[in-house]
Every structure is written in C-alpha cells, then in structure tokens.
C-alpha positions, -999 to 999 in steps of 0.1 A, spaced: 39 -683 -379 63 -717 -385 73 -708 -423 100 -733 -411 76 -761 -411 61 -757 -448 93 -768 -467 110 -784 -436 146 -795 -438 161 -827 -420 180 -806 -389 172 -811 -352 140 -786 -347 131 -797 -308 156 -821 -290 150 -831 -252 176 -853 -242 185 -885 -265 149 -877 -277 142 -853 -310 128 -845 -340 138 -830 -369 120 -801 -385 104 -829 -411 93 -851 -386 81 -823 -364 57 -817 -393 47 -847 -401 40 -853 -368 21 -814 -364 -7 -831 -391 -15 -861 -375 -24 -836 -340 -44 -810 -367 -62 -834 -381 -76 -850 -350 -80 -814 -334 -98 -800 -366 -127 -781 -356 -123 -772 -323 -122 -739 -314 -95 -743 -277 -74 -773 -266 -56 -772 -234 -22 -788 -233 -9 -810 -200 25 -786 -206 50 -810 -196 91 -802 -204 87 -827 -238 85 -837 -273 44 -844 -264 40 -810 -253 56 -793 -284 39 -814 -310 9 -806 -293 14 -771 -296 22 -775 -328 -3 -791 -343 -25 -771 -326 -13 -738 -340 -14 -755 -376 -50 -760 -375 -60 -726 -365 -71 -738 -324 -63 -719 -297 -35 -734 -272 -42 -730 -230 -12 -743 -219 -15 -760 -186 10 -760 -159 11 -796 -150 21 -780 -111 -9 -762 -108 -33 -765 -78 -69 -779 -79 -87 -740 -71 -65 -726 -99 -71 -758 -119 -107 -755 -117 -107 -716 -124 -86 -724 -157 -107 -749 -173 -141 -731 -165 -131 -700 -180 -114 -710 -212 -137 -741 -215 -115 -765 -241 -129 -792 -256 -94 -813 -255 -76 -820 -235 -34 -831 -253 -17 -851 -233 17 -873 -236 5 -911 -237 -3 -929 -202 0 -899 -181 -30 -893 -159 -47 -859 -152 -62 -841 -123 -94 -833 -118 -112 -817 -141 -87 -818 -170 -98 -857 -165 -133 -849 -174 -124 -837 -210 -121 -856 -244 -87 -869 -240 -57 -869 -271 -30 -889 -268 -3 -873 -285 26 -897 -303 58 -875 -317 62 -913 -337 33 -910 -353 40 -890 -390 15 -882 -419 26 -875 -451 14 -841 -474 13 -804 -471 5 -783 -434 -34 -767 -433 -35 -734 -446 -24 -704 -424 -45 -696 -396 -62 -659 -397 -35 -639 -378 -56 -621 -355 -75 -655 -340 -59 -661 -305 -31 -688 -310 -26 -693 -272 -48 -680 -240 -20 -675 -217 -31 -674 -178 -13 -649 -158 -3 -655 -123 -31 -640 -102 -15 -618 -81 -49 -599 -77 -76 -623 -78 -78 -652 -104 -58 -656 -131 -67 -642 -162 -66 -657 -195 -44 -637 -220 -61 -638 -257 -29 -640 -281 -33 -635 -315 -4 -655 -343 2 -613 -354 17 -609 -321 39 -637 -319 54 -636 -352 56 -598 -349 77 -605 -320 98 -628 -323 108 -612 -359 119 -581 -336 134 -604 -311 156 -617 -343 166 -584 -357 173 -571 -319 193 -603 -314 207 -614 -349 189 -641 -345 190 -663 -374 188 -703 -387 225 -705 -377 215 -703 -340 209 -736 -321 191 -724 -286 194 -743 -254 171 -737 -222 156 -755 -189 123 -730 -184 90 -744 -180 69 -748 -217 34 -733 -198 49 -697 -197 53 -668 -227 91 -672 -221 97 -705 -223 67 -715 -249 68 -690 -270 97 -677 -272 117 -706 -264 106 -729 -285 84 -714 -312 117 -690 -316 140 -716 -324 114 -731 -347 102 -701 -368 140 -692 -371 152 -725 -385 180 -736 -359 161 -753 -333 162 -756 -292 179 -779 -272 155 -786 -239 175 -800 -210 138 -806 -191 155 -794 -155 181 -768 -154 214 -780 -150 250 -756 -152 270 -784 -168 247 -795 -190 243 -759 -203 280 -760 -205 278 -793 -225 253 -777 -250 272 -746 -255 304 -764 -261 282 -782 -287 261 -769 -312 241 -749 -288 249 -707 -294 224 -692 -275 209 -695 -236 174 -687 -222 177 -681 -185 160 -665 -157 179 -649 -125 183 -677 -102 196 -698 -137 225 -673 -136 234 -666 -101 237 -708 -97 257 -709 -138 282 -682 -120 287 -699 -87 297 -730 -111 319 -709 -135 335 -699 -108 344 -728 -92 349 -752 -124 372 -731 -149 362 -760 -178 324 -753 -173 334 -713 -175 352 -721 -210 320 -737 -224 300 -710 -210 325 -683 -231 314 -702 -260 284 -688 -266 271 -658 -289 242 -647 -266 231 -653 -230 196 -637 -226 182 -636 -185 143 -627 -185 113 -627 -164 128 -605 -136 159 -581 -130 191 -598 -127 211 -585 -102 242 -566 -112 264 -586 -85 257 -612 -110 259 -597 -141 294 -589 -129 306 -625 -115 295 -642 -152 314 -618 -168 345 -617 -148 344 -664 -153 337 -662 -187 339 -625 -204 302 -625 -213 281 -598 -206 244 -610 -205 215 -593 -224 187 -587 -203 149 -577 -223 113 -567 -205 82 -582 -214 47 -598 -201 23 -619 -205 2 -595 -225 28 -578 -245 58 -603 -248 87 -589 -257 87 -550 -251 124 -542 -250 159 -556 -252 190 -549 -249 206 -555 -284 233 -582 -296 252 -551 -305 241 -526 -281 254 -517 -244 249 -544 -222 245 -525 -192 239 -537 -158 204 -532 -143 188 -521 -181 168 -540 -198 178 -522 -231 154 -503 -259 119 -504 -274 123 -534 -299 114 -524 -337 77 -521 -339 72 -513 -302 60 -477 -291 66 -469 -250 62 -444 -227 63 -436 -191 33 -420 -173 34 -401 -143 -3 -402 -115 -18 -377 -134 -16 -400 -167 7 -375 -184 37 -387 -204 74 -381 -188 96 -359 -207 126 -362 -214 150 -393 -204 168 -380 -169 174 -418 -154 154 -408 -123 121 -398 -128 98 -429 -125 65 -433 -145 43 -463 -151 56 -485 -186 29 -482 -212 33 -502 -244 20 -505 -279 19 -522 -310 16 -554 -329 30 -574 -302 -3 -564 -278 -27 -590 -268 -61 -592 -280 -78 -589 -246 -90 -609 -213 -113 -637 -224 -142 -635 -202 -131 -603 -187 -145 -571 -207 -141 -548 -179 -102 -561 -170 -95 -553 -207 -107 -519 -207 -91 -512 -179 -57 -524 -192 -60 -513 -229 -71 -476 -227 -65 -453 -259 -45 -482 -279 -18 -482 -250 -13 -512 -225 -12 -499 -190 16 -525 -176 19 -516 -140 50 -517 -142 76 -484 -130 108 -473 -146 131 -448 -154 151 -435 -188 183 -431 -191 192 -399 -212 203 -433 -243 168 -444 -240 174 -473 -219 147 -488 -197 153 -494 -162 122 -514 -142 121 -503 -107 90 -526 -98 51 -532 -101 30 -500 -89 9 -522 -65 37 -539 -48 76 -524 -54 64 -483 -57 71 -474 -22 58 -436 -13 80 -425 17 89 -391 28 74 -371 -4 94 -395 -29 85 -422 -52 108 -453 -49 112 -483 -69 120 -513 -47 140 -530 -79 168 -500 -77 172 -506 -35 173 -540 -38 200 -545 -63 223 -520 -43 215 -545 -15 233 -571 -33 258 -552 -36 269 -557 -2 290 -587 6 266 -594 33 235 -599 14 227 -632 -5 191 -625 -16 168 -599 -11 132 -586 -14 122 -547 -3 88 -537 1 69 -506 20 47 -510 48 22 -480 63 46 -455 87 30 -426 104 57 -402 95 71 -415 65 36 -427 45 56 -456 41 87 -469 50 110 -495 34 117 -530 46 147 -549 36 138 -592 39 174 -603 36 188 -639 31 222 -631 46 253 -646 30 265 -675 45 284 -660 79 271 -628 79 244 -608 96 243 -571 85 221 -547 111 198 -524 95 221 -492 100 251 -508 81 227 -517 52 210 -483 53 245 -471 45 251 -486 19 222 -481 1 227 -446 13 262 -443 0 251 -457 -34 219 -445 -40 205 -414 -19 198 -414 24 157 -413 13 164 -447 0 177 -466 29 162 -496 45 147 -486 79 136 -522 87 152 -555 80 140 -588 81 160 -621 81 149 -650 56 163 -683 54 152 -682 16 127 -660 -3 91 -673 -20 98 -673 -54 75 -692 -84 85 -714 -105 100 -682 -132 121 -674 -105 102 -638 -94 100 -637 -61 65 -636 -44 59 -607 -21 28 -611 -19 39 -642 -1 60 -618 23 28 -603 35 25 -571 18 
C-alpha cells in the first residue's frame, strides 16, 4: 500500500507546521509502532490533526492490524458504541494526552514520531485483511463500522492518480480532520503512496493555504465551506488570490459545492475546482478529471476500475444518459468495502448482486457526467407525481443574491405528497419571501420545483465535513 516507504528517500512525507518527517524517518519511525503492535488483530487511534496520529497509522498498516480511527470530538454514547463493536486491544495515542472513557480502559501506546529503528518494513499485509474500520456517521441508528480492505485503498488512490495526474511531483496541502476516508485516506496515505507528501495546516486557514501554494504545495483538499470562506478572501486580498492561481489542482469533496462558488474562485484566481463523489464504503467513485470538463454541479466520471449505474424503484437500470432522469447510484469494484463488522444483515442489505446500493440519487448527463441530487431517505422529495432531488433546488437557491446558505427538504402535504421547504440563511441585508424564491427556482429549473415554504436560519447544522445535518432540521 506505501511502496514509498520500502526504499524511502530523504523528502518531506508528512509536515504539520515547523513539525515533519521525511519519508525515511517516517519509516523508521512506522517500525518502532509495528513492532510494539505486532500481533494484534485492531488498534484504535486518538485521530488527532498530527505527526502521532499518522505514525500511528502507519505503523499500524505495516504490521498487517486494522486502524479504527477515533474522532478525538466524539460523544461518550457514540464513544461507547465504537469501542464495543470494533473491540481494539490498543489504544495509540500522542504522549501525555488523556483519553475519555472507555478508550481509557485500554492498553495504552504512547506513540514518539522521534523514536526511529533501523532495518527493512514487515512484509506486505494480505490485501484483502481490513486495513481501517471506518465508522460512518449514523444518520439511521448507530454508526457502523466500515471493514476496508489495503485492495481498496491502493486500488483507489492509483485511479485517483491517473484521474488526477497525480504523481511524486505533487506536494498536497489540507486542513480536514485525519478520522474520516477523505482526510485519512486520501489525504494523507495519498501523498504518501505517491511520493510528494502533504502539508497539514491542523485548522483551516485561507492564507495559510495561500502560503503553501505559493510554496511547494500544488495541490488542495477542501470541502465546501473551505471554498466559499478561500473565495470570500480571494476576493478581498488580490495577493492571497495570486497564491491561490498557483496551484495545479483544487479538489472540493464530501458534499456538492455550490456553483455560486465554483464561479467566485474562478473569476479571483482563474481556477476551476474539480469536484469527485465517494463514501465511506466505496471511496472514491467518480471525478472529474485533471483534464476533463470542470463543470459546475458534476462530480465528473466513473474513475478507471469503477462500474456505476443508476436504478430506478423498481430496481431496473436507467437507460440512456438524458441529465434528468434520477435513479439511485450503485457502485462496483475493487474500491468496495468488505462489509459491516458486526452487522451481517446491514451488509446484505447494502451489497446485493456485487453492486453497493449507495442511497444516493443522481442524474446523467448525455457525456456521462454524474450529478448527485441527494440521499433517498432525506433529499428525494416526491411532490405532485415527480421525483426531486433537493441538491439541484438548493444550488439554484444560491443563485440568488439573496440567499447565503441553504438546506431543502420535503415535509408530508395532503395535495402534493410532499412539498418542498426552503431553510434559508439570508445574505446579510436581505430577506427573500417564499414567492420571489419560488421564482427563481422556477425560472431556472421548472414551476414543480419551487420552494412552497421557507424557513429562516441564522446558520445551518452542519458536522465537522462540512455536510449539513438535516436530520438536525427535523426531517
């Protein structure tokens, strides 16, 4: 999986800060955490924003254990739930720093990114053995852990690469949280397995980005709110735009970025931002390519290895690509998880026929290009005979000069089935009534799309990825 770390050279492989380690040291340090976590079949990791917490991982992955990243925010029920189901018999930790509950209870290792020892990495781990269990974020019940396997991640990120043209020349910089596919995986084990390294800035900062980029930095990892605050500061600070122009790739992830967005980066710094589509389960399904059309509201083509379709109710495959008709995203390939752990009838459920049912809805373009509308359970909203994806309303919502933020959801009508709510955080002197919105939407989209209720927000729930929390908005 880190082909990097077998014959490792002397550049920066994981910097945080005036803090780093080179690719050598990163291995030397990688042996002393395999040889004191030999044996064990799961470790969890106290997944701080830190050299600990990627030396943990690390050495983990070298020695063939399984990784359960913990979010070091997470609450005591969820805590609980975590460690009972994926029962780890270590607990890595960054020295001195003292753990909750029953993460306290466990065997503890202490990990020192100092401490180095000498000689050649263990032997590849088998491929299909679970290398991380990933929990997801329990949006319908408790969260589940995500079984998966080395195959899927070097699978992945390879396509990532080729989509990208990603190679060792590429120095990544990033502020998400190292508890998450995204960030972890991707963001660090990326950089590593490629050969040019990440640049962590622990929080996310827009001029500290820019100083990165202006640096050796040529890539960025982002998620939506990232963006919207990096444009409002390119468009204020023309120097902080000029770094930003710098750069060979800005990637956004982890949910839609709004095209108002899309739009004000590019107009401060002529980049156009690559969005992909990917969870938990699968990681990376789709991207936009380096190369490719870096359209607005897509999130780009099947990467290599990746098979998807869309399904309609009936569990029929849509055909033909017409950009309108919506069907449920189901994925396969190498980059698919192993399972549930502890959850037989969750996997079965989810992996039926070799396909990953995502719950997630989108469209084709006649190119092939995805389009997400939003989740089946929570952004499919049935109203007057027509299926509608919330993701489509809300970013002609944001459109409108009026509209800072936005969430739509469907609530029970007795004419309609359902009909759709707008939850708008206006723009700072503004207050748009529901007909002025519904005419917009209707002017860009179609009338049977138009908000028929708004509600006013002073901010929306969002976690710590950035995706807001409707669930949190009552529905």
């Amino acid at each position: 999986m880190l082909p990097t770390l077998r014959e490792p050279s002397d550049r920066d492989a994981v910097r945080f800060g005036d803090r780093a380690l080179t690719f050598a040291e990163l291995a030397g340090a990688a042996r002393v955490v395999a040889a004191r976590v030999a044996g064990a079949r799961r470790v969890a990791v106290w997944a701080t924003a830190s050299l600990e917490t990627c030396v943990a991982v690390v050495g983990a992955l070298v020695a063939g254990v399984a990784v359960v990243p913990v979010n070091p925010k997470v609450g005591a029920r969820e805590l609980a739930h975590i460690v009972g189901d994926s029962e780890p018999e270590l607990v890595l930790v960054a020295p001195g720093v003292e753990l909750p509950g029953p993460l306290a209870e466990l065997e503890r290792v202490e990990v020192d990114p100092a401490a180095q020892e000498p000689g050649p990495l263990p032997g590849p781990p088998d491929p299909e053995q679970p290398a991380f269990i990933v929990y997801t974020s329990g949006t319908t019940g408790p969260p589940k852990g995500v079984l998966m396997p080395g195959r899927a991640i070097a699978s992945n990120l390879d396509a990532l690469a080729e989509a990208w043209g990603w190679t060792a020349d590429d120095v990544l910089v990033h502020a998400l949280p190292l508890f998450h596919v995204h960030g972890l995986v991707v963001g660090v084990l990326g950089p590593i397995r490629r050969g040019g390294g990440v640049r962590h800035l622990g929080r996310f900062d827009p001029h500290a980005i820019g100083a990165e980029l202006a640096g050796p930095a040529t890539m960025m990892f982002g998620v939506p709110t990232m963006y919207h605050r990096l444009a409002a500061e390119c468009e204020a600070d023309p120097g902080l735009a000029a770094q930003v122009a710098r750069a060979r790739l800005l990637v956004s992830g982890s949910a839609a970025l709004p095209a108002s967005d899309h739009a004000r980066i590019t107009r401060a710094t002529g980049q156009a931002v690559v969005e992909r589509y990917g969870m938990t389960e699968t990681l990376m399904n789709t991207s936009v390519r380096a190369d490719g059309d870096r359209r607005p509201g897509t999130v780009g083509l099947p990467l290599p290895g990746v098979e998807l379709r869309l399904v309609d109710d009936a569990g029929d495959p849509v055909e033909g690509f017409d950009g309108e008709t919506v069907g449920e995203v189901q994925v396969r390939g190498e980059n698919l998880f192993l399972g549930y752990l502890n959850r037989p009838d969750a996997t079965a459920e989810a992996l039926r026929g070799g396909w990953f049912h995502t719950g997630d809805m989108a469209v084709r373009e006649p190119d092939g290009y995805v389009r997400i509308v939003g989740r089946r359970a929570t952004d499919l909203i049935k109203s007057g005979g027509y299926k509608i994806g919330a993701g489509e309303i809300e970013n002609a919502l944001l459109e409108h000069p009026g509209v800072a933020e936005v969430a739509v959801t469907g609530e029970p009508d007795d004419d309609l089935g359902e009909r759709i709510v707008a939850w708008v955080v206006c723009a700072e002197g503004a207050r748009p009534g529901v007909e002025e919105l519904g005419e917009h939407v209707a002017a860009l989209l179609s009338p049977h799309k138009r908000p028929r209720v708004v509600r006013y927000l002073d901010s929306l729930p969002r976690n710590e990825m950035g995706k807001v929390t409707k669930r949190a908005l009552g529905v």
